[in-house]
N, C-alpha and C positions, 0 to 999 in steps of 0.2 A: 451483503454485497461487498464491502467494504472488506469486511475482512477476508474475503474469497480474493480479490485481488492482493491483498496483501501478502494471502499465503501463495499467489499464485508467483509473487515477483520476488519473496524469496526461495521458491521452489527455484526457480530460471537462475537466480546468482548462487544456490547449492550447484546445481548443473555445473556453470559457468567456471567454479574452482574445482569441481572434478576431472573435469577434462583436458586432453594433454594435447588437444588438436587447437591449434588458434582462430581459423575459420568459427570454427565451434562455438569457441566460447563466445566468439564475438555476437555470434546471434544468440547465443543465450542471452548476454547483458544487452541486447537489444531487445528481447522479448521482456527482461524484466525489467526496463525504463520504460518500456509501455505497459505494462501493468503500475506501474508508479503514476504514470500520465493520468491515466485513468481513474487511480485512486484522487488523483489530483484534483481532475474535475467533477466526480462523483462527489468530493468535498462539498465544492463550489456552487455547485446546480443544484444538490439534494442536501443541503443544512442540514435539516432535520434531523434526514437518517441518520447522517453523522454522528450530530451530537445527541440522538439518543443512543447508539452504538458508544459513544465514548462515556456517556452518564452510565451507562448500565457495567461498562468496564470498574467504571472507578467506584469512588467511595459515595456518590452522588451529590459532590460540593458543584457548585457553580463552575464552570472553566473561569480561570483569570482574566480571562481577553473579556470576558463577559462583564466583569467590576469594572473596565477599565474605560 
């Protein structure tokens, strides 16, 4: 889930330097701050999935925030 928005919000700011219309771009970087938003709160409300999504990215150390 997590990373489908991510690829979704930088799909929308690929768009948004492609194009030569300003109208344009501007809702593209509006489409892709709400994909951000949402990765935001996907964070937030679903821990878990997060941070298993991030443990299985990485080398599977602890996050830092976690020692902290």
């Amino acid at each position: 889930m997590l990373d489908e928005y991510k690829r979704n919000a930088d799909e929308c700011l690929r768009m948004a330097s492609q194009t030569h219309d300003e109208q344009d771009r501007r809702s593209w970087l509006r489409l892709a701050e709400g994909w951000d938003r949402m990765t935001r709160t996907a964070q937030r409300f679903c821990p878990d999935e997060f941070r298993a999504q991030e443990y299985a990215r990485c080398t599977g150390q602890a996050p830092s925030w976690a020692l902290h």
